[in-house]
NUVO-187056 format. One record per residue: residue number from 1; x, y, z of N, C-alpha, C, O in turn. Coordinates in nm, 3 decimals. Last residue first. Example, Ala and Ser with C-alpha at 12.3 -4.5 7.8 and 13.67 -1.06 7.14 Angstrom:
2
+-----+---------+---------+---------+---------+---------+---------+---------+---------+---------+---------+---------+---------+
|   n |     n.x |     n.y |     n.z |    ca.x |    ca.y |    ca.z |     c.x |     c.y |     c.z |     o.x |     o.y |     o.z |
+-----+---------+---------+---------+---------+---------+---------+---------+---------+---------+---------+---------+---------+
|   2 |   1.285 |  -0.225 |   0.708 |   1.367 |  -0.106 |   0.714 |   1.290 |   0.003 |   0.787 |   1.341 |   0.114 |   0.804 |
|   1 |   1.319 |  -0.569 |   0.780 |   1.230 |  -0.450 |   0.780 |   1.320 |  -0.330 |   0.780 |   1.424 |  -0.332 |   0.846 |
+-----+---------+---------+---------+---------+---------+---------+---------+---------+---------+---------+---------+---------+
//
This chain:
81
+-----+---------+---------+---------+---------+---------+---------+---------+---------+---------+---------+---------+---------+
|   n |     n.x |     n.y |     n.z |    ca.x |    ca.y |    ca.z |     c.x |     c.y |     c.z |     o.x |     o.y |     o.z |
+-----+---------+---------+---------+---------+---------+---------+---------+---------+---------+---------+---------+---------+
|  81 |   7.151 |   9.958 |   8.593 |   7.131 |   9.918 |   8.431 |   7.035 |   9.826 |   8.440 |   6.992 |   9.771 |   8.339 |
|  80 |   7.118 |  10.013 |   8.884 |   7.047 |  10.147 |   8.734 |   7.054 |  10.026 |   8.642 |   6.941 |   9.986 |   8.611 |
|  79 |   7.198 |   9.788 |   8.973 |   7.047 |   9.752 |   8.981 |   7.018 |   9.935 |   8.888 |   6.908 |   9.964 |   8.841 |
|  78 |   7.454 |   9.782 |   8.883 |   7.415 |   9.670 |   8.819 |   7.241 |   9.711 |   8.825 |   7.163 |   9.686 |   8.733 |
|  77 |   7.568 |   9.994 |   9.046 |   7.568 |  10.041 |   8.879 |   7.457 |   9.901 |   8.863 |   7.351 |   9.942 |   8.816 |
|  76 |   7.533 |   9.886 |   9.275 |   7.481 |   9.998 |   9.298 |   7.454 |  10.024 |   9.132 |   7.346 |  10.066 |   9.090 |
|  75 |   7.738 |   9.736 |   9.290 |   7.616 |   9.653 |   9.296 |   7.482 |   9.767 |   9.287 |   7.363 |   9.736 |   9.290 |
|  74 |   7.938 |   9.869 |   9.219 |   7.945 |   9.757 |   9.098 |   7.792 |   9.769 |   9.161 |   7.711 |   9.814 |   9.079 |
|  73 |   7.987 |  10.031 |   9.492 |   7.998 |  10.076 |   9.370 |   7.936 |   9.984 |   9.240 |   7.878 |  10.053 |   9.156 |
|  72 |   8.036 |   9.785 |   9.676 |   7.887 |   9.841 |   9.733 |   7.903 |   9.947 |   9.570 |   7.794 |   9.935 |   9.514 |
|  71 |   8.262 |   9.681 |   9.600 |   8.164 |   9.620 |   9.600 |   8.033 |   9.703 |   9.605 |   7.936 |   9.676 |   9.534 |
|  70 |   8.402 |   9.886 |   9.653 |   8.438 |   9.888 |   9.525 |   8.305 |   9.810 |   9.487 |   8.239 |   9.839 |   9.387 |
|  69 |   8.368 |   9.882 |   9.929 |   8.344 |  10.009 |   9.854 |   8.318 |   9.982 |   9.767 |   8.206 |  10.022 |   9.734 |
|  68 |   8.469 |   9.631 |   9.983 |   8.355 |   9.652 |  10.027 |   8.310 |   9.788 |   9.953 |   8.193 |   9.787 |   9.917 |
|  67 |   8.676 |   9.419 |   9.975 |   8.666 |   9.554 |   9.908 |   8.531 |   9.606 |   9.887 |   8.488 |   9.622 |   9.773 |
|  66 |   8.689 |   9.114 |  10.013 |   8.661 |   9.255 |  10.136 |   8.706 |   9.381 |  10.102 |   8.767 |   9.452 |  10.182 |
|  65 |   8.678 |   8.944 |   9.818 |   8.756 |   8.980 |   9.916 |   8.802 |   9.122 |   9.961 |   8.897 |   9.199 |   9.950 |
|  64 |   8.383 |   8.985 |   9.813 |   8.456 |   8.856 |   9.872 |   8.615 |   8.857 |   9.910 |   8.668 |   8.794 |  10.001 |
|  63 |   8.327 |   9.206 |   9.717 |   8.277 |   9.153 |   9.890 |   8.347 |   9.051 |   9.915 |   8.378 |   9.021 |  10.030 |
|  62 |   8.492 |   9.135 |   9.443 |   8.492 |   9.269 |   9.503 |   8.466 |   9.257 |   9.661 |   8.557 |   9.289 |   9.738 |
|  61 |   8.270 |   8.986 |   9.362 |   8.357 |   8.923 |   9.364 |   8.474 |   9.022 |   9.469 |   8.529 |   8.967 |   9.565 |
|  60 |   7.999 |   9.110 |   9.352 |   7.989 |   9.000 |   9.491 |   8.170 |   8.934 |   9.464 |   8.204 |   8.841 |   9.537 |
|  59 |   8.126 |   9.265 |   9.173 |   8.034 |   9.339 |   9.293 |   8.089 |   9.240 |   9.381 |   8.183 |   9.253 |   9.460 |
|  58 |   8.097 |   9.147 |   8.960 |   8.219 |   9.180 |   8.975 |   8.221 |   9.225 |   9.144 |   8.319 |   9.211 |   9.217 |
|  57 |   7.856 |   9.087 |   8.952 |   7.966 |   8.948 |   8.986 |   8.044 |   9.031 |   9.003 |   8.102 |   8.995 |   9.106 |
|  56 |   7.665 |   9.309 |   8.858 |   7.719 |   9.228 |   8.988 |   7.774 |   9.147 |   9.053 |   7.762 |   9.123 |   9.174 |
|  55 |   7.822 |   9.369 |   8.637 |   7.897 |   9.441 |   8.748 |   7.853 |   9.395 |   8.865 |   7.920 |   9.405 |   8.967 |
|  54 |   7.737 |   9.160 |   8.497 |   7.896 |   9.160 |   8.487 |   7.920 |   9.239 |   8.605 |   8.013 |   9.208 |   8.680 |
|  53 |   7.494 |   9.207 |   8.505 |   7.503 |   9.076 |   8.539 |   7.681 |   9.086 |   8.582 |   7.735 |   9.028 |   8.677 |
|  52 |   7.455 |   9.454 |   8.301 |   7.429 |   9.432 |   8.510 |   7.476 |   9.301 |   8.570 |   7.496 |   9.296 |   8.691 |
|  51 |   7.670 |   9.588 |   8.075 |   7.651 |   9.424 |   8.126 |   7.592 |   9.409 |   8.264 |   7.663 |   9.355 |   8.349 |
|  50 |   7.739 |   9.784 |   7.958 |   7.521 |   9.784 |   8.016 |   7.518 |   9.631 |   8.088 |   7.422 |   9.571 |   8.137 |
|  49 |   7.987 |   9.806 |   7.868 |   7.967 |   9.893 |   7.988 |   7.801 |   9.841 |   8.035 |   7.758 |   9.866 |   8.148 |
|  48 |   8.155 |   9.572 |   7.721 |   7.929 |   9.587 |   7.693 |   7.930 |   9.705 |   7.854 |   7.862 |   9.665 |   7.948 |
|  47 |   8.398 |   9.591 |   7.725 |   8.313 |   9.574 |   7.589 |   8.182 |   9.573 |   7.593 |   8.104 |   9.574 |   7.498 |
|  46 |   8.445 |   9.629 |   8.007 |   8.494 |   9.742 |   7.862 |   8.460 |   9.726 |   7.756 |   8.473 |   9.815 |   7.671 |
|  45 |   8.291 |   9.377 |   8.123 |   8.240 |   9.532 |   8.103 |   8.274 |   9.650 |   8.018 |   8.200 |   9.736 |   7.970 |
|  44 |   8.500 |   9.224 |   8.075 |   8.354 |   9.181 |   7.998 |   8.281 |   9.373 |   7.994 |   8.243 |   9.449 |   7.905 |
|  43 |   8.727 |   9.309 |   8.169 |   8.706 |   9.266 |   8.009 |   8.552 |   9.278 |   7.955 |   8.503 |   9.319 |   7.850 |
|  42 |   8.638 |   9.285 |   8.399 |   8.678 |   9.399 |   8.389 |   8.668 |   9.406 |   8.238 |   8.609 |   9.499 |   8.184 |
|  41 |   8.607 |   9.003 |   8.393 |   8.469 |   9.062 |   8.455 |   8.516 |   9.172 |   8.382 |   8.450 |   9.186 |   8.280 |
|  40 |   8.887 |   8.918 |   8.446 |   8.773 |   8.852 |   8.323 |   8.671 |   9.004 |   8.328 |   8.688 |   9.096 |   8.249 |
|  39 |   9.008 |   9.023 |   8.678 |   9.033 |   9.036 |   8.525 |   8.899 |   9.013 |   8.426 |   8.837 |   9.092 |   8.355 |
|  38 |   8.783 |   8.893 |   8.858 |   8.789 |   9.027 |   8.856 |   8.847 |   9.076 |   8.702 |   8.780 |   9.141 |   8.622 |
|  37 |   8.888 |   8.615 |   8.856 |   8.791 |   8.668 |   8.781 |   8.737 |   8.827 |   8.775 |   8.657 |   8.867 |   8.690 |
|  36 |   9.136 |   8.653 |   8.948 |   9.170 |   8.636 |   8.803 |   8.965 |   8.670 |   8.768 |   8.925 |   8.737 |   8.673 |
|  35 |   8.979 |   8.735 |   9.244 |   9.130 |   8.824 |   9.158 |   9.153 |   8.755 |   9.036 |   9.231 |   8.833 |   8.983 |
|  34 |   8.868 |   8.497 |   9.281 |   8.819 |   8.604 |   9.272 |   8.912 |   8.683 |   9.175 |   8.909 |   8.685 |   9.052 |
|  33 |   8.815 |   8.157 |   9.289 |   8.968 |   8.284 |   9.228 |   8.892 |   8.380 |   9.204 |   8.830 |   8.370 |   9.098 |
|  32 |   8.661 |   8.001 |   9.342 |   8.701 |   8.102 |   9.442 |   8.839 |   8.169 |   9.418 |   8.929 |   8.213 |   9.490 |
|  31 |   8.458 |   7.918 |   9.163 |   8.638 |   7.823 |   9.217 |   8.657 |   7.915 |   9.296 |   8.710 |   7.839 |   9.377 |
|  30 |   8.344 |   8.097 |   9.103 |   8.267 |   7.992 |   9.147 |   8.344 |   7.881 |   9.220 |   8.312 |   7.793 |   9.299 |
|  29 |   8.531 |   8.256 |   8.968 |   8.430 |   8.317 |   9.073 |   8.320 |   8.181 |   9.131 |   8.223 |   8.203 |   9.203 |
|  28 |   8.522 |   8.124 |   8.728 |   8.633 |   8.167 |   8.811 |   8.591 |   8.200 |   8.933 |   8.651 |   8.133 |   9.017 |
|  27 |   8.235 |   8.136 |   8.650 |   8.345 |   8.005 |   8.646 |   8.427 |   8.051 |   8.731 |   8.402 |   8.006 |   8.843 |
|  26 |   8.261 |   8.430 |   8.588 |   8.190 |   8.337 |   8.684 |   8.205 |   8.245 |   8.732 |   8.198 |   8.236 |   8.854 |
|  25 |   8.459 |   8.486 |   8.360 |   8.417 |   8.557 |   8.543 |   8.374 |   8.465 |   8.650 |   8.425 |   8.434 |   8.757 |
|  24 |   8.347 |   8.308 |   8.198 |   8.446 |   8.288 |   8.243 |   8.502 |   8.332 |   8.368 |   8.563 |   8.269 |   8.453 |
|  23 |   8.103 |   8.451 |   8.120 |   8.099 |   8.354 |   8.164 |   8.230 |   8.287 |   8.226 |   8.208 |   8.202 |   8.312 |
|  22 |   8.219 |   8.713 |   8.064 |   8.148 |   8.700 |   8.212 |   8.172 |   8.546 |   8.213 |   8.252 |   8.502 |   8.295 |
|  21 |   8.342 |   8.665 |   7.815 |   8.459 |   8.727 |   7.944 |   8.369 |   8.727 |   8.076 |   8.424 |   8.737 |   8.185 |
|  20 |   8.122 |   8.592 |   7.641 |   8.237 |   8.507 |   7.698 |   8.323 |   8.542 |   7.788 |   8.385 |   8.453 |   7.847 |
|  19 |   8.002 |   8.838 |   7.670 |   7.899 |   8.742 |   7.744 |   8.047 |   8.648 |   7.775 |   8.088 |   8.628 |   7.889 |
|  18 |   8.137 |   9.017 |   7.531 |   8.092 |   9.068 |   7.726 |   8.091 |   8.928 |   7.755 |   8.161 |   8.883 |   7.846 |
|  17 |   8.408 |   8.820 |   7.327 |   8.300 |   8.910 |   7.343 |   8.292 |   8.921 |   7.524 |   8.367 |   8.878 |   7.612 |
|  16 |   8.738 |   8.747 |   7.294 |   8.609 |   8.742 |   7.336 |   8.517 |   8.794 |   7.362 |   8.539 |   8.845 |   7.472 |
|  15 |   8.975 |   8.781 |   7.211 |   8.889 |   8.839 |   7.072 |   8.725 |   8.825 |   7.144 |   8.622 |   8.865 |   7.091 |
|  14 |   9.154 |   8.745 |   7.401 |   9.141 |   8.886 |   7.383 |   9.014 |   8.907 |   7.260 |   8.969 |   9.017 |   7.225 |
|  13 |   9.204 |   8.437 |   7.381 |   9.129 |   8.534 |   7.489 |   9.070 |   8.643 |   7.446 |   8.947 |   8.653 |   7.446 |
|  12 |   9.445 |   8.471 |   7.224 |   9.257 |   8.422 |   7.175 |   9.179 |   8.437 |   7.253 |   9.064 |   8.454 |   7.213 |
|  11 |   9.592 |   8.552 |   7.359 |   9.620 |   8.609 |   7.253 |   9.457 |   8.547 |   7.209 |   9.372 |   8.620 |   7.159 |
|  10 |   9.622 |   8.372 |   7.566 |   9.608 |   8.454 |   7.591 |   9.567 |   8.528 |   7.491 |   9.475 |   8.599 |   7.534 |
|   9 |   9.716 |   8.161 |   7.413 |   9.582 |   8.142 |   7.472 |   9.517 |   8.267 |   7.506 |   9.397 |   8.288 |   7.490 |
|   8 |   9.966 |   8.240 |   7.327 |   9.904 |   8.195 |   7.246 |   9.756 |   8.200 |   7.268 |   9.677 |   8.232 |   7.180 |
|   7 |  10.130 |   8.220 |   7.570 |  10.064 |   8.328 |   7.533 |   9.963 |   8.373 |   7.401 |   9.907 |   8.480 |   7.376 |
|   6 |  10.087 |   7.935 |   7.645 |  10.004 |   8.020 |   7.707 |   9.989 |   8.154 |   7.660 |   9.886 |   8.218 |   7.681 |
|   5 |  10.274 |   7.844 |   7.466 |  10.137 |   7.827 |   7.428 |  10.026 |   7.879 |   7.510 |   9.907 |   7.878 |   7.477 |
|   4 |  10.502 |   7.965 |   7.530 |  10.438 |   8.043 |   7.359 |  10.292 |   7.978 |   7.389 |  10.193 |   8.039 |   7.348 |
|   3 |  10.589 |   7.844 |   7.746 |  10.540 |   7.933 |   7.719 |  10.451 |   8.014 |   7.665 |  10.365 |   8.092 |   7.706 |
|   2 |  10.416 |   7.471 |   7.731 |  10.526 |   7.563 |   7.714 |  10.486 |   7.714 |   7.725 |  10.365 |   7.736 |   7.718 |
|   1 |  10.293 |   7.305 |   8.010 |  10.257 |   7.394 |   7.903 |  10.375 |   7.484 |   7.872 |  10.429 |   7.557 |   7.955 |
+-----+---------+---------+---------+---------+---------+---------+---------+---------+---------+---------+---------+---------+
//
């Protein structure tokens, strides 16, 4: 893949709504790339802050690798919203 065309991808990334930046969270988070789905997740929430589904993936993504605060924070916002 040449350069320009990853930043190209990147660049159409950015127009994605909560639901497309979770579902992609998840996906990612299901391969066990936590840390790129953490990106995603972080996306999904600056555009729908009420996403519960977004902060508990971000939550169980957060436990997984053993940021247990940050985790026990996300899973704590997901069950108010």
């Amino acid at each position: 893949m040449s350069p320009g065309k990853k930043v190209d991808e990147k660049a159409g990334i950015l127009d994605f709504d909560a639901a497309e930046f979770y579902k992609r969270g998840l996906s990612l988070s299901q391969e066990g790339c936590h840390e790129e789905a953490l990106e995603a997740l972080n996306f999904a929430i600056a555009k729908d802050p009420t996403h519960a589904e977004a902060y508990f993936l971000r939550g169980a993504c957060f436990y997984a690798l053993g940021r247990y605060d940050r985790a026990g924070d996300d899973i704590d916002a997901a069950a108010i919203l």
